[in-house]
KOLLUM-100657 format. One line per 5 residues: for each residue x, y, z of N, C-alpha, C, CB. Coordinates in nm, 2 decimals, m for minus. Glycine has a CB too. Example, Ala and Ser with C-alpha at 12.3 -4.5 7.8 and 13.67 -1.06 7.14 Angstrom:
BEGIN
1.32 m0.57 0.78 1.23 m0.45 0.78 1.32 m0.33 0.78 1.13 m0.45 0.90  1.28 m0.22 0.71 1.37 m0.11 0.71 1.29 0.00 0.79 1.41 m0.06 0.57
END
This chain:
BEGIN
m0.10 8.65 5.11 m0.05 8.52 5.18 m0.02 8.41 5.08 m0.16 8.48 5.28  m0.11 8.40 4.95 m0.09 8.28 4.87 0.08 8.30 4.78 m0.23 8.26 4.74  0.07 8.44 4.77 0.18 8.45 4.64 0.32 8.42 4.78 0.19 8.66 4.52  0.34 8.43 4.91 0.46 8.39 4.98 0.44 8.22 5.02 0.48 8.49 5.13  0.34 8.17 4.97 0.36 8.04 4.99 0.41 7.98 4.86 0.24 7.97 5.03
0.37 8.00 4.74 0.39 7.98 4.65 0.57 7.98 4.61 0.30 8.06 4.59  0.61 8.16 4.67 0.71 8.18 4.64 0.82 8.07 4.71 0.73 8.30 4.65  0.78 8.04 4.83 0.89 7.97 4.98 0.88 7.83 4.87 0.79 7.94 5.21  0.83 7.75 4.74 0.82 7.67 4.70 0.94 7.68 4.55 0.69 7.66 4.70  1.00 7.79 4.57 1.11 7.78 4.47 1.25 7.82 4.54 1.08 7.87 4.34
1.33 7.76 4.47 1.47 7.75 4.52 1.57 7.86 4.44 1.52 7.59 4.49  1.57 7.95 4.44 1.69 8.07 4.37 1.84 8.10 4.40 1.64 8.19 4.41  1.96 8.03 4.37 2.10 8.09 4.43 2.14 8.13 4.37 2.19 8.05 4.48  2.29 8.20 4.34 2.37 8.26 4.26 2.47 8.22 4.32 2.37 8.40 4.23  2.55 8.19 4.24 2.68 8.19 4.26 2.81 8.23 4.19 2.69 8.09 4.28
2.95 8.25 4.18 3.05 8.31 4.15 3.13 8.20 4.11 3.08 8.40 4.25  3.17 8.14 3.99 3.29 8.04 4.00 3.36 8.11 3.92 3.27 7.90 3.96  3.51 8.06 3.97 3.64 8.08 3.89 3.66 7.97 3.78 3.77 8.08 3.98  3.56 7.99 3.71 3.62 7.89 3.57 3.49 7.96 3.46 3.59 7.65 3.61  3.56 7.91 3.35 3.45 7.98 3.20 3.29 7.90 3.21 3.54 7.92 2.98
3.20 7.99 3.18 3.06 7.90 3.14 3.07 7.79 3.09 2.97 7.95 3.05  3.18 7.75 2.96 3.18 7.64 2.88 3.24 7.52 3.04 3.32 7.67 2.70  3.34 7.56 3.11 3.35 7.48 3.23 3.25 7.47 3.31 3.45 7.52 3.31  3.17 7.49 3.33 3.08 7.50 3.45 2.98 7.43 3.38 3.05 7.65 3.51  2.95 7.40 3.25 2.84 7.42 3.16 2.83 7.24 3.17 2.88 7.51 3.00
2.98 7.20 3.18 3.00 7.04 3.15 2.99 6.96 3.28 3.16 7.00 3.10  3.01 7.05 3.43 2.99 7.02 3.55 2.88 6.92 3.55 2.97 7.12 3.64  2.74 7.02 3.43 2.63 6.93 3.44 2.59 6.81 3.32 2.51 7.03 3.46  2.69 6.80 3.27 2.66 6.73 3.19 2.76 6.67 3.11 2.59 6.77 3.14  2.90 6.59 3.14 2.94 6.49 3.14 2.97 6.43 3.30 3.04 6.51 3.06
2.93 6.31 3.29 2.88 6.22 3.44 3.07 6.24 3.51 2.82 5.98 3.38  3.15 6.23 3.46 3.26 6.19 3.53 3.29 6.37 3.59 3.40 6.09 3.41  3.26 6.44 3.59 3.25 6.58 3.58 3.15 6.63 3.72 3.19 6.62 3.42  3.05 6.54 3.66 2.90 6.55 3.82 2.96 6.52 3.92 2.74 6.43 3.83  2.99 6.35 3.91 3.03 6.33 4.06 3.14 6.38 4.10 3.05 6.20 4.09
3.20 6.48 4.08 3.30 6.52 4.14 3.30 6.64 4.24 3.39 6.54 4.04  3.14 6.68 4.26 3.06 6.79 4.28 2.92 6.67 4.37 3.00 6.89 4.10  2.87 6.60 4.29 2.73 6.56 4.33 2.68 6.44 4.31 2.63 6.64 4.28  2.69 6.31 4.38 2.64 6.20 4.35 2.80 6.08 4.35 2.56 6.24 4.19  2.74 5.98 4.34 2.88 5.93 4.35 2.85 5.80 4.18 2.92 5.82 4.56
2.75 5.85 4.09 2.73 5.78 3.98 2.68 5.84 3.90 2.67 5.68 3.99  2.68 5.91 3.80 2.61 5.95 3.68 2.54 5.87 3.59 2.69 6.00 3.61  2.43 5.91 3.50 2.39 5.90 3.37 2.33 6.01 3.30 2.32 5.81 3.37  2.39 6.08 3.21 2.36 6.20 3.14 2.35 6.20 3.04 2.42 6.30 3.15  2.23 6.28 2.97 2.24 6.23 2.80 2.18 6.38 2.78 2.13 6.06 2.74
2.26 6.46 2.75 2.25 6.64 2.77 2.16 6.66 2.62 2.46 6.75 2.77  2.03 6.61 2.62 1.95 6.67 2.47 1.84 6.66 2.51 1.94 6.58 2.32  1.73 6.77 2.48 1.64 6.75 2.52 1.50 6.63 2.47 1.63 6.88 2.53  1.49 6.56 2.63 1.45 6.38 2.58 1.55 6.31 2.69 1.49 6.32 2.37  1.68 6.36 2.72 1.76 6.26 2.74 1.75 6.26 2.90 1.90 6.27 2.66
1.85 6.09 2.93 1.83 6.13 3.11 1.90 6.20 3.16 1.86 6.03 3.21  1.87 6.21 3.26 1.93 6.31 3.38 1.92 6.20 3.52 1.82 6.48 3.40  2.05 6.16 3.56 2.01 6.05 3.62 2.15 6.04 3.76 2.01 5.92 3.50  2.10 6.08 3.88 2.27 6.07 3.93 2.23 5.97 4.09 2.37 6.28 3.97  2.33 5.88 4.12 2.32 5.82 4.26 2.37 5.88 4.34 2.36 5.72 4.28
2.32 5.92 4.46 2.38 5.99 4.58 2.48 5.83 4.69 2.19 6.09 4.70  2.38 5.72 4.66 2.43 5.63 4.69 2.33 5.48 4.64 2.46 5.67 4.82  2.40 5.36 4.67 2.35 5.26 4.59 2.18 5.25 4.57 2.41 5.14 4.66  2.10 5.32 4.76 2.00 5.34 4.77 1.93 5.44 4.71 2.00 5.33 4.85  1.95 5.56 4.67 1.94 5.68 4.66 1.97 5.76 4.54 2.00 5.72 4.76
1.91 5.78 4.44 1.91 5.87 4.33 1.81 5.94 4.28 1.95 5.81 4.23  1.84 6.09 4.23 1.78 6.15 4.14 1.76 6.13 3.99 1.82 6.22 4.16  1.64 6.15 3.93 1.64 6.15 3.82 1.53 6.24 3.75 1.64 6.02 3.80  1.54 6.21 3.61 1.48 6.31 3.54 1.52 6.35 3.41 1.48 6.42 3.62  1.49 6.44 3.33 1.51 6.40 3.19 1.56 6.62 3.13 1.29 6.30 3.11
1.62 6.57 3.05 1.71 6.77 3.04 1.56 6.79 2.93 1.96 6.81 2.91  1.54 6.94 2.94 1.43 6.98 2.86 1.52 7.04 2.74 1.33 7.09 2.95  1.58 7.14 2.84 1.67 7.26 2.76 1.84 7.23 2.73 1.66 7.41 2.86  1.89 7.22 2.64 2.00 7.23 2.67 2.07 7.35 2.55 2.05 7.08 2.68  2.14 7.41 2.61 2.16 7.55 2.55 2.36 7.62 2.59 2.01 7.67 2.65
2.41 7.49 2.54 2.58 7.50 2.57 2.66 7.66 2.54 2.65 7.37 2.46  2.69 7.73 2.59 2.73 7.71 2.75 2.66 7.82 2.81 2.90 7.70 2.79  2.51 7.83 2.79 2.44 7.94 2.84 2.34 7.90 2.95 2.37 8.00 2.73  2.27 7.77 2.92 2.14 7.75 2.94 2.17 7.59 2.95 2.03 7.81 2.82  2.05 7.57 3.10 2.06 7.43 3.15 1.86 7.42 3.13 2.14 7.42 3.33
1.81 7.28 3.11 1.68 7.27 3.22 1.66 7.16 3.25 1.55 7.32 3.18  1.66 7.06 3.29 1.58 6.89 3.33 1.51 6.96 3.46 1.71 6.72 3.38  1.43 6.82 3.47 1.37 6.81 3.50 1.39 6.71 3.65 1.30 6.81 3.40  1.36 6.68 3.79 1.44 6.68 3.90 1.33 6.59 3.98 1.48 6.84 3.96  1.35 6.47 4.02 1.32 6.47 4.15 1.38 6.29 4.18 1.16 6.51 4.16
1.35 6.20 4.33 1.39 6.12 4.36 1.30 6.03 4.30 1.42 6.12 4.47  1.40 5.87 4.33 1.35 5.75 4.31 1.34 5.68 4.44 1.43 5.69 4.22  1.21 5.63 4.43 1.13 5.51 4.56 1.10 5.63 4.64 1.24 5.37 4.67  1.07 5.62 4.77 0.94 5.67 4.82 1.04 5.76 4.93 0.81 5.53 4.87  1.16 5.81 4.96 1.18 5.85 5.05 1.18 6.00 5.04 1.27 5.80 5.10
1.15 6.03 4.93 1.12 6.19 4.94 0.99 6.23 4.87 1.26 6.27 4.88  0.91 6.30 4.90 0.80 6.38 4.83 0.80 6.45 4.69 0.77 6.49 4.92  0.92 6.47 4.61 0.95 6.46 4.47 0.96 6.39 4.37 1.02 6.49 4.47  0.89 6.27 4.34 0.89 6.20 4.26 0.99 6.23 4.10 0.75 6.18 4.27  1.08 6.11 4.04 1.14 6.15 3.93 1.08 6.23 3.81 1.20 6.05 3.88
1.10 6.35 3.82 1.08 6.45 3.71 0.92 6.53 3.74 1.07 6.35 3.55  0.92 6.56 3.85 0.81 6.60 3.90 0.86 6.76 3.96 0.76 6.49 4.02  0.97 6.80 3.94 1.00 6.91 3.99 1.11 6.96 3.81 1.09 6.88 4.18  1.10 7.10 3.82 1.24 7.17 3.75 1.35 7.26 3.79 1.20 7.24 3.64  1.45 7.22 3.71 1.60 7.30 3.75 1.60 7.38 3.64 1.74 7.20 3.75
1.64 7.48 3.64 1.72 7.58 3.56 1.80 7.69 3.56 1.67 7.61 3.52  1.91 7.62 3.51 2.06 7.69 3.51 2.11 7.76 3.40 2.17 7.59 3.52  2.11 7.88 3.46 2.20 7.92 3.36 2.33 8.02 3.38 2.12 7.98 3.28  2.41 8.02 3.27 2.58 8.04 3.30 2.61 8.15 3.20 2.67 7.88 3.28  2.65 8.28 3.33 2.68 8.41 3.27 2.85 8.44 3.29 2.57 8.53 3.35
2.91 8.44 3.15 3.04 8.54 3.19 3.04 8.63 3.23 3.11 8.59 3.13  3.15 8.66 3.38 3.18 8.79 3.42 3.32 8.78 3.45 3.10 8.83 3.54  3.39 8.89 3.47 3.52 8.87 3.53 3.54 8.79 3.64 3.56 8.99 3.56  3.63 8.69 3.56 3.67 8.60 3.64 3.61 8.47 3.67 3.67 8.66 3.73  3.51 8.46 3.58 3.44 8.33 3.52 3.34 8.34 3.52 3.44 8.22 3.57
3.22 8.28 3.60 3.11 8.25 3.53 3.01 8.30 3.65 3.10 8.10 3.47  2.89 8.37 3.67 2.76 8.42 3.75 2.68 8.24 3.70 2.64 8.62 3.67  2.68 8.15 3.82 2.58 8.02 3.80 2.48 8.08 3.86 2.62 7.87 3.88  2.33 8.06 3.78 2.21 8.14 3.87 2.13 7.98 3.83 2.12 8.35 3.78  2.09 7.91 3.97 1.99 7.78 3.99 1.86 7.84 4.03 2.05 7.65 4.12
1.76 7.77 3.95 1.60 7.81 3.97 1.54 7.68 4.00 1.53 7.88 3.84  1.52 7.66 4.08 1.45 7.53 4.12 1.27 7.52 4.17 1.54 7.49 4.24  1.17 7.48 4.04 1.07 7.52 4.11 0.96 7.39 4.10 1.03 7.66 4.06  0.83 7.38 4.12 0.77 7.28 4.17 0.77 7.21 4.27 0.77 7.23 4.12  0.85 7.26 4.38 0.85 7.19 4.48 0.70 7.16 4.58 0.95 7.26 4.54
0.67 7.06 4.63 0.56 7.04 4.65 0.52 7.06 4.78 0.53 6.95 4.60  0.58 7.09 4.91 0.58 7.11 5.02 0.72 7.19 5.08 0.56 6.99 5.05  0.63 7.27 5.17 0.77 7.35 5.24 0.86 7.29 5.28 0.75 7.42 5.35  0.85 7.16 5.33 0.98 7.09 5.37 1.07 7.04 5.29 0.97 7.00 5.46  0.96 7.04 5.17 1.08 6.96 5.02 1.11 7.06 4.98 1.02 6.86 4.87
1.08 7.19 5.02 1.16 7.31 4.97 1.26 7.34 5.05 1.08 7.44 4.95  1.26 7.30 5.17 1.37 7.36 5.25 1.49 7.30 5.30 1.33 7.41 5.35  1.45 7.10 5.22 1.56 6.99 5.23 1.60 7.02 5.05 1.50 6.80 5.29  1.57 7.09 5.02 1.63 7.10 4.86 1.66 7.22 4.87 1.53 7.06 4.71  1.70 7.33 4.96 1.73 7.42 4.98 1.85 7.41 5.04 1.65 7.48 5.03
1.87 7.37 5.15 2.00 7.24 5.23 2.10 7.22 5.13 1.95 7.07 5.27  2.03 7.11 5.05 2.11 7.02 4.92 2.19 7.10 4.84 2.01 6.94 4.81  2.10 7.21 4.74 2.15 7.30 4.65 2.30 7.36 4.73 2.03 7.42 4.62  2.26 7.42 4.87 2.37 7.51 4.93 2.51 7.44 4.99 2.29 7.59 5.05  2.48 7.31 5.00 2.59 7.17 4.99 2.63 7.18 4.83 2.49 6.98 5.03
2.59 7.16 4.78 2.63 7.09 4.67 2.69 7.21 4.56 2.49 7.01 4.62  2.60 7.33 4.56 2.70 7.46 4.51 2.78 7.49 4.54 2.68 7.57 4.52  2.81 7.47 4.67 2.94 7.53 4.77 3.06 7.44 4.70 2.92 7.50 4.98  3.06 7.29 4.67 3.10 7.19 4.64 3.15 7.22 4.49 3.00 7.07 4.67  3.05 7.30 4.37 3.08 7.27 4.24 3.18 7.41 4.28 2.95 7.26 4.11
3.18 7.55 4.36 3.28 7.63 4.32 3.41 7.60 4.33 3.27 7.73 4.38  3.42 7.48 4.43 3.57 7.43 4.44 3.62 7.34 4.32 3.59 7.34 4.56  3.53 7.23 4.26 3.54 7.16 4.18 3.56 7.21 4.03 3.44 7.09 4.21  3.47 7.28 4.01 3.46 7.36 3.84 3.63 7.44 3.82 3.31 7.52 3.83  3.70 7.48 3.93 3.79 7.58 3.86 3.96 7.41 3.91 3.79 7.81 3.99
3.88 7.37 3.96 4.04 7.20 3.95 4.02 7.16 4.08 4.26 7.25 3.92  3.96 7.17 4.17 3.99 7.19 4.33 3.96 7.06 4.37 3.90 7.29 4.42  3.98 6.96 4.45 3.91 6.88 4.51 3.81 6.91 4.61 3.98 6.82 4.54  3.69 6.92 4.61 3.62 6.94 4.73 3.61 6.80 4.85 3.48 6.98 4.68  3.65 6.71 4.79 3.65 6.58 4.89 3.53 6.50 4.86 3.64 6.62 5.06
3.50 6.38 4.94 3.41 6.29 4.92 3.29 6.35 4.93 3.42 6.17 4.99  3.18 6.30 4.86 3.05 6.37 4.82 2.95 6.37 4.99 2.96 6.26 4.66  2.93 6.43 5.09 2.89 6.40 5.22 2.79 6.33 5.23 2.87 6.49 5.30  2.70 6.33 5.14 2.61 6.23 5.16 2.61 6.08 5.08 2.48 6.30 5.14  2.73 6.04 5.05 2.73 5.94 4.98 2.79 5.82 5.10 2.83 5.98 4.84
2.78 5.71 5.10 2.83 5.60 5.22 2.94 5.61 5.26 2.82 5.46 5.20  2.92 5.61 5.39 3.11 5.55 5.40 3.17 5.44 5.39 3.18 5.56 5.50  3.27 5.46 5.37 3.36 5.29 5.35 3.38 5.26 5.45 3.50 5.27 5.28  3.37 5.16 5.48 3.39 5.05 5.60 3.62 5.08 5.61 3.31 4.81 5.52
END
């Protein structure tokens, strides 16, 4: 029973994009590149030490600091919100990405783990599957459209 609680606390997807690792690689780390996928503001400083910082909206950002950075193989920072509306506190959780050639671009495999409750595993389970779906369109030129959880304009 402990090792399926433990496990329901990490986040695992794969995904298939039509663009090279070295493309997919920058998705996470030049800012004008993120939001076009996730957040509607960046701050990225891709070394390990540096931020990892993005606004979903004026209220609302993630942050956290890259551990690993390993161009165009290997991702890691470190993940979570700012102020009190979610149970992840900044840099209290980790990401890690990493970006495999295959025909036809790149195997993205996201590991997301420390999550601290089943429901912060299963609203960051949500998010990832928004927001991946979002970078396969984006990474190969696509527009995916306005970020859905970012405000709307009046």
């Amino acid at each position: 029973m402990e090792a399926r609680t433990s496990q329901a606390l990490v986040i695992e997807r794969e995904v298939q994009i039509e663009a090279s690792p070295e493309t997919v690689f920058e998705f996470f780390t030049d800012p004008a590149k993120m939001v076009r996928w996730m957040g509607t503001q960046a701050t990225l400083d891709p070394r390990p030490g540096g931020v990892f910082r993005v606004e979903m909206s004026p209220q609302v950002a993630t942050s956290g600091a890259f551990v690993e950075v390993d161009p165009p193989n290997r991702l890691v920072y470190t993940f979570g919100w700012e102020g009190d509306a979610f149970s992840t506190t900044p840099g209290s959780t980790t990401v890690e990405v990493t970006f495999t050639q295959v025909d036809g671009g790149t195997l993205l495999r996201l590991v997301h783990t420390d999550l601290p409750t089943r429901e912060s595993a299963e609203a960051h389970t949500h998010g990832w599957d928004q927001y991946l779906a979002r970078l396969v369109i984006a990474a190969p030129g696509g527009d995916p459209g306005p970020d859905p959880n970012a405000p709307k304009e009046d």
